[in-house]
mmCIF file of the protein (N, C-alpha, C, O) and its ligand, coordinates in Angstrom:
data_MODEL
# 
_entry.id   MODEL 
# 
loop_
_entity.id 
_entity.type 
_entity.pdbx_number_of_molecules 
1 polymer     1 
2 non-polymer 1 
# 
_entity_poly.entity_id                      1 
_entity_poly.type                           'polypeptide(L)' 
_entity_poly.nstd_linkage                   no 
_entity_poly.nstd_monomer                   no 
_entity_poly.pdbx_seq_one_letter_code       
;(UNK)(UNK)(UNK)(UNK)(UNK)(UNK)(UNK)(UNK)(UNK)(UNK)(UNK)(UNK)(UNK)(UNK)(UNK)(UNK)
(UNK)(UNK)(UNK)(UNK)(UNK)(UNK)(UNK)(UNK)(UNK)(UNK)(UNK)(UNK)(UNK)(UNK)(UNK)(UNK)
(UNK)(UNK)(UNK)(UNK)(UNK)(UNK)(UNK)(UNK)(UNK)(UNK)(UNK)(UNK)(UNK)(UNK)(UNK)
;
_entity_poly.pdbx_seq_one_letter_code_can   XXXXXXXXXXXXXXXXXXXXXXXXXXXXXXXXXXXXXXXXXXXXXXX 
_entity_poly.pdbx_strand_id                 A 
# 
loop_
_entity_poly_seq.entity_id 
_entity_poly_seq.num 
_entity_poly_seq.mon_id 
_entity_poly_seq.hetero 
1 1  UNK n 
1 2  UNK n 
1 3  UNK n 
1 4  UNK n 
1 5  UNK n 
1 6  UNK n 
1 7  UNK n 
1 8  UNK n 
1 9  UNK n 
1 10 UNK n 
1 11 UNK n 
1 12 UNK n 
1 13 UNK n 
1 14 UNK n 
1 15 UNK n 
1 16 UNK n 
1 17 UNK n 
1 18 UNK n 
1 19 UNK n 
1 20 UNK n 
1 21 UNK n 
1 22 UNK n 
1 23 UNK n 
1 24 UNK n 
1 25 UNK n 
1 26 UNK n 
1 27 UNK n 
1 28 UNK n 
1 29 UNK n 
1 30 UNK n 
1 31 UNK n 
1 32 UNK n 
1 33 UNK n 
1 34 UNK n 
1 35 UNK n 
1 36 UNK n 
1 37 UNK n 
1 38 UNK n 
1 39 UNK n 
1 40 UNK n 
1 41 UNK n 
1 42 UNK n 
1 43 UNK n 
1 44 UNK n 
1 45 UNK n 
1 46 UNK n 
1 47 UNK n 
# 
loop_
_struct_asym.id 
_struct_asym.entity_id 
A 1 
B 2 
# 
loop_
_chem_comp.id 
_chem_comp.type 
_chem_comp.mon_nstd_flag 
UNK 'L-peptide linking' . 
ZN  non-polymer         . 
# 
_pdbx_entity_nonpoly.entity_id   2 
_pdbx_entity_nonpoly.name        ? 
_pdbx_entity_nonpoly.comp_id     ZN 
# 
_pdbx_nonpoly_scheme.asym_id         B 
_pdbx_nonpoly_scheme.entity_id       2 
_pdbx_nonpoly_scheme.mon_id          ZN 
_pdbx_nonpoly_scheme.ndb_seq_num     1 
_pdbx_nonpoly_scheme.pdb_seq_num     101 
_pdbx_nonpoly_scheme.auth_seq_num    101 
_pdbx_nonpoly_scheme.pdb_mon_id      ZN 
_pdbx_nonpoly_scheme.auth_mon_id     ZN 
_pdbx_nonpoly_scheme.pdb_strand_id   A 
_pdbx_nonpoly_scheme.pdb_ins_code    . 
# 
loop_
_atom_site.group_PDB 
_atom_site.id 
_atom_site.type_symbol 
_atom_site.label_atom_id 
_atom_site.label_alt_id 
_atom_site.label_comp_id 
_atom_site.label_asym_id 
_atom_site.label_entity_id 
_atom_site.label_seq_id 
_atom_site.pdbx_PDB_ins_code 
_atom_site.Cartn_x 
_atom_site.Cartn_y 
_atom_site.Cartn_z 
_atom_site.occupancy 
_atom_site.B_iso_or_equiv 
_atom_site.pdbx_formal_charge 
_atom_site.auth_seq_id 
_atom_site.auth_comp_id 
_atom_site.auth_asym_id 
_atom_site.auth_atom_id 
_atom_site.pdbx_PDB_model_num 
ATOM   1   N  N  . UNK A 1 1  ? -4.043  -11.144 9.376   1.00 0.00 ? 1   UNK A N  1 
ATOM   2   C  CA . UNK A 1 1  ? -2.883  -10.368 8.943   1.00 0.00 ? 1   UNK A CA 1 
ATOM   3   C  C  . UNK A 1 1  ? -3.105  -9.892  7.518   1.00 0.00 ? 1   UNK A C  1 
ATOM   4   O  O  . UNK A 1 1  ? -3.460  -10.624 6.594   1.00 0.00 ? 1   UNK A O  1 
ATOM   5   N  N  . UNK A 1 2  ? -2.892  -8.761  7.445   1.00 0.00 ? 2   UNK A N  1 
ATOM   6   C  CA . UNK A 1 2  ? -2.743  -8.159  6.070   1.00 0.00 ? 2   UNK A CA 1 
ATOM   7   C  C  . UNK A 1 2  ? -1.671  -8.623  5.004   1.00 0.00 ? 2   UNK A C  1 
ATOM   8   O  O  . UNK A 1 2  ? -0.512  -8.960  5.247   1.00 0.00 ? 2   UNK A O  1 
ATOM   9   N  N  . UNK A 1 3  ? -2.419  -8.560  3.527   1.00 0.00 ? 3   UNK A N  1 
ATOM   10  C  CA . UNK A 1 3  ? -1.370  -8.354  2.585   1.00 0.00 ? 3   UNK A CA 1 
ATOM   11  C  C  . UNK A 1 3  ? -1.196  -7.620  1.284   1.00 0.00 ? 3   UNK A C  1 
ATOM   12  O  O  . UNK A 1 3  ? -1.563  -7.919  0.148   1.00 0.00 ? 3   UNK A O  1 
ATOM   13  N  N  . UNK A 1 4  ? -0.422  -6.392  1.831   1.00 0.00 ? 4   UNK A N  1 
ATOM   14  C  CA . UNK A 1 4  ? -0.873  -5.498  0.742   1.00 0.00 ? 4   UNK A CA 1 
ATOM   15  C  C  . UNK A 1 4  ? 0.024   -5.872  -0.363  1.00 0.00 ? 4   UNK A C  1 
ATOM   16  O  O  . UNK A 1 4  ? 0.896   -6.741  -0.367  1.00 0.00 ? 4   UNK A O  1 
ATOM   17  N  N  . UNK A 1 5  ? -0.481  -4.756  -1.664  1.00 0.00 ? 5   UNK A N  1 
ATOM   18  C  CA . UNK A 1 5  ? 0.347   -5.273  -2.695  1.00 0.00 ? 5   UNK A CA 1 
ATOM   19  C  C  . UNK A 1 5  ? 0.436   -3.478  -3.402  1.00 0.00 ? 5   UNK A C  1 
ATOM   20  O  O  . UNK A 1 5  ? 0.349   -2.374  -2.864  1.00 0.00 ? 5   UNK A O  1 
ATOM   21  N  N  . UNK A 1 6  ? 0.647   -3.930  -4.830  1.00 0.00 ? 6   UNK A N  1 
ATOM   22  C  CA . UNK A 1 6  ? 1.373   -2.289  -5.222  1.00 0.00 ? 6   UNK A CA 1 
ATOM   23  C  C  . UNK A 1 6  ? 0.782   -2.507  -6.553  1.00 0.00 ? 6   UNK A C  1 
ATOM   24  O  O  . UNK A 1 6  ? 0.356   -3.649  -6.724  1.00 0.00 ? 6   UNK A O  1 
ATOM   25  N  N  . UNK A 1 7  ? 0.651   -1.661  -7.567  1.00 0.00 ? 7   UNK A N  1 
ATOM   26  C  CA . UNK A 1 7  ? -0.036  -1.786  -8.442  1.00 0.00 ? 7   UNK A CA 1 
ATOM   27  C  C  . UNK A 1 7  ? 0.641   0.037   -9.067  1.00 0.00 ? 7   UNK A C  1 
ATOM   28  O  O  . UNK A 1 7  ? 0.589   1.041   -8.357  1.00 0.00 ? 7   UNK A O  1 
ATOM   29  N  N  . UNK A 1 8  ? 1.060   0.011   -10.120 1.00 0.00 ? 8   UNK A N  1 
ATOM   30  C  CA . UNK A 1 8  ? 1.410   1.152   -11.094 1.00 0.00 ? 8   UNK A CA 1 
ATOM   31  C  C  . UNK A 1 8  ? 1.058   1.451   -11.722 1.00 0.00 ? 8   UNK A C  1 
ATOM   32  O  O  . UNK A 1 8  ? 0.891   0.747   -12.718 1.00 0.00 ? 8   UNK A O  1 
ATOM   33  N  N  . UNK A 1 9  ? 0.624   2.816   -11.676 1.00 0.00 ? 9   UNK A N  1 
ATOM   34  C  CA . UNK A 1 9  ? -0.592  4.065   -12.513 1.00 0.00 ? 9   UNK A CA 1 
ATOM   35  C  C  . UNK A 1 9  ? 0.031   4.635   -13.823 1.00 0.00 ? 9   UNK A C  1 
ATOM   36  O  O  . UNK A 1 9  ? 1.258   4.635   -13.721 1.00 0.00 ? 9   UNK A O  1 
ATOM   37  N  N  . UNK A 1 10 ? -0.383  5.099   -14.963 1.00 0.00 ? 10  UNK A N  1 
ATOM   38  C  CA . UNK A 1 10 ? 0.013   5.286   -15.557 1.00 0.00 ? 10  UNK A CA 1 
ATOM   39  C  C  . UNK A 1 10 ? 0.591   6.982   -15.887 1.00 0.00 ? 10  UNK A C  1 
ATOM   40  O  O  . UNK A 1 10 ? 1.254   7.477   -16.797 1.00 0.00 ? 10  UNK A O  1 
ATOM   41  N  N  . UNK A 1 11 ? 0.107   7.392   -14.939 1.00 0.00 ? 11  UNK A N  1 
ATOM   42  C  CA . UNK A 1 11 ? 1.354   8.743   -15.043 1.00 0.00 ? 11  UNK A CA 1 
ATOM   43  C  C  . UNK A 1 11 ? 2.618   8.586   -14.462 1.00 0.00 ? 11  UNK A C  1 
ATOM   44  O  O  . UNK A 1 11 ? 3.543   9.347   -14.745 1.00 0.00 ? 11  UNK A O  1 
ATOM   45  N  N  . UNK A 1 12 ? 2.738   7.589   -13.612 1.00 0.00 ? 12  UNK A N  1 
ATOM   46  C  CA . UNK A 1 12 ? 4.110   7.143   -12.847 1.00 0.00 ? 12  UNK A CA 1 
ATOM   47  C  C  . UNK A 1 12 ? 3.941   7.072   -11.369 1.00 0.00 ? 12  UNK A C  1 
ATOM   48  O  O  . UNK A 1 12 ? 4.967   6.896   -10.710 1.00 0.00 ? 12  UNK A O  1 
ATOM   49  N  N  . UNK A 1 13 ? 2.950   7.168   -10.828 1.00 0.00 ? 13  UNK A N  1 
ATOM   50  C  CA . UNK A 1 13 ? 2.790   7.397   -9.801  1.00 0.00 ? 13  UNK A CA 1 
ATOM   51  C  C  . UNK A 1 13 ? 2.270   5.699   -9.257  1.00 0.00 ? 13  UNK A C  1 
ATOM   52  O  O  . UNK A 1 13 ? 2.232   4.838   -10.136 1.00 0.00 ? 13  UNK A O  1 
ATOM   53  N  N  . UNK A 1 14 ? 1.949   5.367   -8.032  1.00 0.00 ? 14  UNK A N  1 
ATOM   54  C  CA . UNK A 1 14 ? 2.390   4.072   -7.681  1.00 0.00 ? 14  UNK A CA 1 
ATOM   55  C  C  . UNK A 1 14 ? 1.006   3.851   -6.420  1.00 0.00 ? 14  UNK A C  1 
ATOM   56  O  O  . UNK A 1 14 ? 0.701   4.594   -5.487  1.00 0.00 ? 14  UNK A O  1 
ATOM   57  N  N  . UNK A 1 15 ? 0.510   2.800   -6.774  1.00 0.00 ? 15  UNK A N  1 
ATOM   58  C  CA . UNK A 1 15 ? -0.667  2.725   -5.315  1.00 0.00 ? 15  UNK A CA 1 
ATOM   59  C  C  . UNK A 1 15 ? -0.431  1.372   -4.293  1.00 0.00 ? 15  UNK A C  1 
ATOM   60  O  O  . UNK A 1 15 ? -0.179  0.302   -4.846  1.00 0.00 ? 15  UNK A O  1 
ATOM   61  N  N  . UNK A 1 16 ? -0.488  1.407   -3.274  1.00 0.00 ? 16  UNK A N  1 
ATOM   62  C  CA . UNK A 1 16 ? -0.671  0.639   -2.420  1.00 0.00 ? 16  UNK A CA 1 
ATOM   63  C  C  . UNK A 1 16 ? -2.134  0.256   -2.033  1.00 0.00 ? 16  UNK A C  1 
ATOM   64  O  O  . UNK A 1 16 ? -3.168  0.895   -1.839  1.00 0.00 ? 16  UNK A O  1 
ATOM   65  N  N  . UNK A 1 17 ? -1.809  -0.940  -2.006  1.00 0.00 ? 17  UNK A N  1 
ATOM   66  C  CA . UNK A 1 17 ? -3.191  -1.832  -1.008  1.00 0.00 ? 17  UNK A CA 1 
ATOM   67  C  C  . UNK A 1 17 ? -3.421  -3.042  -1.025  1.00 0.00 ? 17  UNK A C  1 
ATOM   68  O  O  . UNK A 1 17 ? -2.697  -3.933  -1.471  1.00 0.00 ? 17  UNK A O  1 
ATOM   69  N  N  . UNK A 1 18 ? -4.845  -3.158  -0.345  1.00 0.00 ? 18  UNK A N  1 
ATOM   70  C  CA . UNK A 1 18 ? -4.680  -4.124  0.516   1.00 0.00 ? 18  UNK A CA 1 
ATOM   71  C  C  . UNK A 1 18 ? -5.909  -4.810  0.420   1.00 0.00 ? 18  UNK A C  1 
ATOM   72  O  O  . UNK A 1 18 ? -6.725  -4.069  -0.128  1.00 0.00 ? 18  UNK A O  1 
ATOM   73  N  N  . UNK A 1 19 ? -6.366  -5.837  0.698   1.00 0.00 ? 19  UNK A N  1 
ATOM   74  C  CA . UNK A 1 19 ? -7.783  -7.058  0.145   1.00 0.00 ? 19  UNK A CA 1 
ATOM   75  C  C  . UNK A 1 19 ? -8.667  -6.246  1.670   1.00 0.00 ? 19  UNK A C  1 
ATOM   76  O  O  . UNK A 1 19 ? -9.888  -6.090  1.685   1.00 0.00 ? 19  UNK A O  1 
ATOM   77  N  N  . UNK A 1 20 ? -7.824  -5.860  2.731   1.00 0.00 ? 20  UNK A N  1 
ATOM   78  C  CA . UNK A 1 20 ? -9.100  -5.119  3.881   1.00 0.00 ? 20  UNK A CA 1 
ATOM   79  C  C  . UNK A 1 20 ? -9.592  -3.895  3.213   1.00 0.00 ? 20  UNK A C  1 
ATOM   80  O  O  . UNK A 1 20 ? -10.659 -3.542  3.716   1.00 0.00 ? 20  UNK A O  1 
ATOM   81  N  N  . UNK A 1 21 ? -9.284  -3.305  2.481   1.00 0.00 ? 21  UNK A N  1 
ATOM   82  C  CA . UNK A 1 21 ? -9.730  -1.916  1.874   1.00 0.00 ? 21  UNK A CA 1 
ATOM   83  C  C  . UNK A 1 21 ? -8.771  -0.945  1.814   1.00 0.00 ? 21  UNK A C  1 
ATOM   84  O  O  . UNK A 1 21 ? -8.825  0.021   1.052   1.00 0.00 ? 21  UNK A O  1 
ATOM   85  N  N  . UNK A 1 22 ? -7.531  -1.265  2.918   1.00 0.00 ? 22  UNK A N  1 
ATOM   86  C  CA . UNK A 1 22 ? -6.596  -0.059  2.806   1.00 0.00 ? 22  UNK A CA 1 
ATOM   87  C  C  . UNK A 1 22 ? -6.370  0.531   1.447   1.00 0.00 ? 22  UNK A C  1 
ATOM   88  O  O  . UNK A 1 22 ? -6.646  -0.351  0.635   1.00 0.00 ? 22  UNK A O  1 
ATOM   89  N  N  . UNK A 1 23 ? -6.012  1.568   0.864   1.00 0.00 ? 23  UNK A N  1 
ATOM   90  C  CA . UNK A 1 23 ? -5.282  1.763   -0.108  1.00 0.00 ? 23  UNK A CA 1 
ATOM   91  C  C  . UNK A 1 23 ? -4.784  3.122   -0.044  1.00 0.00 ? 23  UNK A C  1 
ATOM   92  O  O  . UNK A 1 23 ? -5.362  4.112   0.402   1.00 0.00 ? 23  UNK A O  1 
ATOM   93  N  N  . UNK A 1 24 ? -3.705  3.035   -0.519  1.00 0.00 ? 24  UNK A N  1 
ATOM   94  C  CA . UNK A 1 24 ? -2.925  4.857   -0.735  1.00 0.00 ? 24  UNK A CA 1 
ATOM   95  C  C  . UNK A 1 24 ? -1.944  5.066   -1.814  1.00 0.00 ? 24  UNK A C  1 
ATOM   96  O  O  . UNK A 1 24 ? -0.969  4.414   -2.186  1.00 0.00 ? 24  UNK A O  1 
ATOM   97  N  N  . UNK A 1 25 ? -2.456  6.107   -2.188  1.00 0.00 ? 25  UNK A N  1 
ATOM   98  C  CA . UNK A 1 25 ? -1.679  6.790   -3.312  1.00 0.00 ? 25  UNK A CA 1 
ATOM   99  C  C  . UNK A 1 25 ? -0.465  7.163   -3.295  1.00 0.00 ? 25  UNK A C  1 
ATOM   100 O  O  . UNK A 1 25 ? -0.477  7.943   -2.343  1.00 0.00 ? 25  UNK A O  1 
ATOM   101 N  N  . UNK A 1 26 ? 0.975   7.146   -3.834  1.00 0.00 ? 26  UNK A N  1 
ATOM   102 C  CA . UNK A 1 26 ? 2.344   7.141   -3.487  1.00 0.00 ? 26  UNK A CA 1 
ATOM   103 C  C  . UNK A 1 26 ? 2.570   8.249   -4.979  1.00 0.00 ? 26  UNK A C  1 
ATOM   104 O  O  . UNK A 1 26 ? 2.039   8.261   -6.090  1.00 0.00 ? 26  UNK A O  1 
ATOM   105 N  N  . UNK A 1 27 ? 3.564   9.051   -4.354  1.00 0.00 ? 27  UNK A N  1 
ATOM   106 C  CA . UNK A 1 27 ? 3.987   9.497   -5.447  1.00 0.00 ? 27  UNK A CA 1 
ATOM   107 C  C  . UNK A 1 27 ? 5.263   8.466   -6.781  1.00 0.00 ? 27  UNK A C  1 
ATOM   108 O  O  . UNK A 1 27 ? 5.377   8.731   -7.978  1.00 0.00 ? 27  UNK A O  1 
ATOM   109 N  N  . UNK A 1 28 ? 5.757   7.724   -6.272  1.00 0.00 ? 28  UNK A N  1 
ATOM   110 C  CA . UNK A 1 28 ? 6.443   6.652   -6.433  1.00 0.00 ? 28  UNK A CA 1 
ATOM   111 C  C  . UNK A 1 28 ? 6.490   5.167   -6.405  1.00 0.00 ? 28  UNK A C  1 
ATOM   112 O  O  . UNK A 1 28 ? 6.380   4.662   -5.288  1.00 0.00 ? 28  UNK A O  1 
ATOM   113 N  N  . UNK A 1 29 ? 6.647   4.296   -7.521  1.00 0.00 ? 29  UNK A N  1 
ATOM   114 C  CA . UNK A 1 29 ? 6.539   2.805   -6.542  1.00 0.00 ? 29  UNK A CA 1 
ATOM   115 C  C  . UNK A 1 29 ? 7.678   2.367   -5.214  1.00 0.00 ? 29  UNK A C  1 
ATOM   116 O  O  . UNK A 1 29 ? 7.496   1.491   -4.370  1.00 0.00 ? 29  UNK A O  1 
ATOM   117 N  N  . UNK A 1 30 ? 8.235   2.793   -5.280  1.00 0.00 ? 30  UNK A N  1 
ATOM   118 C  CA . UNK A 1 30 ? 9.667   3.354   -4.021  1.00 0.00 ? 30  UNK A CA 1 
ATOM   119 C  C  . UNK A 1 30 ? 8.409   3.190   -2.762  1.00 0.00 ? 30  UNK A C  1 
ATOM   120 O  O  . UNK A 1 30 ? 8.304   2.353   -1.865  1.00 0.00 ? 30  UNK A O  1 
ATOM   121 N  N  . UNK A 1 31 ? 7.559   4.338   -3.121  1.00 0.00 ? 31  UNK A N  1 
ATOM   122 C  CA . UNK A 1 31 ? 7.037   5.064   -1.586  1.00 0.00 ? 31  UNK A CA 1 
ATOM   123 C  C  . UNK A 1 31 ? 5.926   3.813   -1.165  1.00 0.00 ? 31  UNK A C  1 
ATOM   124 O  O  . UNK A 1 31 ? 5.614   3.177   -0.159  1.00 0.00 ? 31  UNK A O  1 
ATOM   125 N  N  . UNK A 1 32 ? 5.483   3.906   -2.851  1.00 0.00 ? 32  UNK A N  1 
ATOM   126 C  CA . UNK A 1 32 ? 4.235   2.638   -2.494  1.00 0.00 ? 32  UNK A CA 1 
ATOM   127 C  C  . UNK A 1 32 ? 4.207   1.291   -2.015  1.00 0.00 ? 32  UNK A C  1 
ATOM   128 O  O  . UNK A 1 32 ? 3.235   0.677   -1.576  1.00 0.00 ? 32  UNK A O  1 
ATOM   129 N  N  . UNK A 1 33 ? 5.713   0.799   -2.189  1.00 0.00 ? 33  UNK A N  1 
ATOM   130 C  CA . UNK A 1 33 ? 6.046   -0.041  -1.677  1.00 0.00 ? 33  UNK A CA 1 
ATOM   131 C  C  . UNK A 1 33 ? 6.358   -0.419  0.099   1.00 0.00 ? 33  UNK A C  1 
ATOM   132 O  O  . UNK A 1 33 ? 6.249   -1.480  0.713   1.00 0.00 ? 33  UNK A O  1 
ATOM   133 N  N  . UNK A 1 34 ? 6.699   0.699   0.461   1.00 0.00 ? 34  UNK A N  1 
ATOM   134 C  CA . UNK A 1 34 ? 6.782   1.047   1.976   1.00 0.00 ? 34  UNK A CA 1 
ATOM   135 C  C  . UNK A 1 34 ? 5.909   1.095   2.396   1.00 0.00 ? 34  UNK A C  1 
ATOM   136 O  O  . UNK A 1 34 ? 5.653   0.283   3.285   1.00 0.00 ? 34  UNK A O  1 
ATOM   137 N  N  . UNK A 1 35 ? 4.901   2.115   1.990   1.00 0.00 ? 35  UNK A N  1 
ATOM   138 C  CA . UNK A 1 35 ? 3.472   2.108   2.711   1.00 0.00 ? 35  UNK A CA 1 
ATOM   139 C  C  . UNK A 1 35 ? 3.047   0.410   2.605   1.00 0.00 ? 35  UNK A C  1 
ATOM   140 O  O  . UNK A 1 35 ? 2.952   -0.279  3.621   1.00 0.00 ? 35  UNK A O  1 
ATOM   141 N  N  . UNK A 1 36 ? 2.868   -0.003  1.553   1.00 0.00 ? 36  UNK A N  1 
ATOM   142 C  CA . UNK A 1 36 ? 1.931   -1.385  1.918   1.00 0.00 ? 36  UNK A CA 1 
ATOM   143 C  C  . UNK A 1 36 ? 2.917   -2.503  2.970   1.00 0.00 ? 36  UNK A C  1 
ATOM   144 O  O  . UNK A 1 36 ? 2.587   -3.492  3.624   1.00 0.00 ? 36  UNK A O  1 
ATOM   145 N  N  . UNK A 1 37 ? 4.123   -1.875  2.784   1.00 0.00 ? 37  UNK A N  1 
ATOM   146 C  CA . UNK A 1 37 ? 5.141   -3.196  3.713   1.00 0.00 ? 37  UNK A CA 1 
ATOM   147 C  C  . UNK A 1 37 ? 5.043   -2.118  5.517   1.00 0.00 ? 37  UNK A C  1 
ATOM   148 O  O  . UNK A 1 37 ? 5.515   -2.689  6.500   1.00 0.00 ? 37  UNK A O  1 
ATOM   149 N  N  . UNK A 1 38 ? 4.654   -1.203  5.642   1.00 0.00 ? 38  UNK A N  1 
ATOM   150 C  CA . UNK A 1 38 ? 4.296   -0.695  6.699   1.00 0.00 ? 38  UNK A CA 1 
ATOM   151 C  C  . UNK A 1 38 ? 3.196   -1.346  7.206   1.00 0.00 ? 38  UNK A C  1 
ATOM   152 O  O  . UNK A 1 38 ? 3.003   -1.810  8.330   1.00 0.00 ? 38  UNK A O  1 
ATOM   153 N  N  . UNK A 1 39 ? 2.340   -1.310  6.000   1.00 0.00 ? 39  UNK A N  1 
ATOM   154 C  CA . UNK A 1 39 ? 0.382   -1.355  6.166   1.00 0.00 ? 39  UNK A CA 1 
ATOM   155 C  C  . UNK A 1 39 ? 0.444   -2.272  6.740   1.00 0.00 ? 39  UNK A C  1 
ATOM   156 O  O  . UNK A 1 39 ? -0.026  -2.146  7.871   1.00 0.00 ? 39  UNK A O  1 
ATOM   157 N  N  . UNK A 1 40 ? 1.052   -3.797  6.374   1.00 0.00 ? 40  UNK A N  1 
ATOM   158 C  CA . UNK A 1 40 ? 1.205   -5.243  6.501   1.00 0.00 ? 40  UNK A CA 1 
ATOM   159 C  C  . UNK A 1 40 ? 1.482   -5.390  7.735   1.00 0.00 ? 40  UNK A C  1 
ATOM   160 O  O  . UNK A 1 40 ? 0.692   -6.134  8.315   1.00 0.00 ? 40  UNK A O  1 
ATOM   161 N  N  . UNK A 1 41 ? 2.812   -4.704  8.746   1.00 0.00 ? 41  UNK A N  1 
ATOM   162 C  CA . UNK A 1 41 ? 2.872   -4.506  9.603   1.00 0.00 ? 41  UNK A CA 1 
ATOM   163 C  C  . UNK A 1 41 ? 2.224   -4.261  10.700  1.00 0.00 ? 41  UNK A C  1 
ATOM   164 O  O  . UNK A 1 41 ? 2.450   -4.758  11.803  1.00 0.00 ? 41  UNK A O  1 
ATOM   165 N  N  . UNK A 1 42 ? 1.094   -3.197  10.309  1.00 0.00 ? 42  UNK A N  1 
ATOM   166 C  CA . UNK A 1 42 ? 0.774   -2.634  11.754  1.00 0.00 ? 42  UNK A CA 1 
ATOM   167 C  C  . UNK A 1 42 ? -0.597  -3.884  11.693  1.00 0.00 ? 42  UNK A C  1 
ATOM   168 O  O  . UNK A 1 42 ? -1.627  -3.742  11.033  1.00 0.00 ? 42  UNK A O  1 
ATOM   169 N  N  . UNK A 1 43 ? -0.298  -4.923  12.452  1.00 0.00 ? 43  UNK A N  1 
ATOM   170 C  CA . UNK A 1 43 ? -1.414  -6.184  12.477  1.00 0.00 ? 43  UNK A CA 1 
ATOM   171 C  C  . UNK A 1 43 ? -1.994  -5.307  13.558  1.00 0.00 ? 43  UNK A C  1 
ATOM   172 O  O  . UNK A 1 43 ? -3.170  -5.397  13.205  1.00 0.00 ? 43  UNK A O  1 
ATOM   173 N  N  . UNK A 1 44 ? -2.032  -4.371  14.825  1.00 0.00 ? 44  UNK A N  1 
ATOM   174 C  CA . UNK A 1 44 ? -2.919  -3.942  15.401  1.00 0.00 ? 44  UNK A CA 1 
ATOM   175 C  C  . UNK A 1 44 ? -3.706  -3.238  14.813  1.00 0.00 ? 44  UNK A C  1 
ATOM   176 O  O  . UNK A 1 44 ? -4.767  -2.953  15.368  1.00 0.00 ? 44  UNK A O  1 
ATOM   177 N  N  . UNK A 1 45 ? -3.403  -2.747  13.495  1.00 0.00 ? 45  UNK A N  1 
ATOM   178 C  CA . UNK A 1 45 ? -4.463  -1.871  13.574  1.00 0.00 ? 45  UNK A CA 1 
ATOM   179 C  C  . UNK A 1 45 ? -6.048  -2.055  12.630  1.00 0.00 ? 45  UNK A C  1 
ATOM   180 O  O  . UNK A 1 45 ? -6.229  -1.932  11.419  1.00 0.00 ? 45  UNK A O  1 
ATOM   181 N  N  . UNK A 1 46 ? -6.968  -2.368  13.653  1.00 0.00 ? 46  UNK A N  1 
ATOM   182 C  CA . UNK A 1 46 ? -7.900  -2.781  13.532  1.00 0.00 ? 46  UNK A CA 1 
ATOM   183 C  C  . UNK A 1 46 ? -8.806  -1.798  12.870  1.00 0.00 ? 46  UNK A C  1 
ATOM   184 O  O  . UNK A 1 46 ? -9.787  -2.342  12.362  1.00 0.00 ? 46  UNK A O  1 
ATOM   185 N  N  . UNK A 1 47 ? -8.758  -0.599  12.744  1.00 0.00 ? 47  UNK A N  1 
ATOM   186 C  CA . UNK A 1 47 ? -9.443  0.732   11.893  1.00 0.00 ? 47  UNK A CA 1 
ATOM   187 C  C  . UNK A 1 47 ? -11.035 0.334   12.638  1.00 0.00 ? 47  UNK A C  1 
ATOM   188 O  O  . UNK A 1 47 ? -12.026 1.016   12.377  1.00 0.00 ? 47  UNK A O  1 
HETATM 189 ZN ZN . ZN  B 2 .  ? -4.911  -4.497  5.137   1.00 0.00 2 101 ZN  A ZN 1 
# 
């Protein structure tokens, strides 16, 4: 099972990820926070 986490850029913008490699860029920590609590979620997906 995944566990992503969030991490804040310094123009304001917000990243998600994850110790498997996931990671994504959010315009927001709002957004970035969803994506990695999504990411965490989808345990099927095996990439
Ligand atoms: Zn992951």
């Amino acid at each position: 099972m995944c566990y992503a986490d969030t991490t804040a850029n310094g123009d304001g913008t917000a990243t998600a990820y994850c110790y498997c490699g996931w990671s994504e860029n959010c315009d927001t920590m709002e957004i970035a926070e969803q994506a990695a609590e999504r990411h965490q979620n989808r345990q099927d997906d095996q990439d």
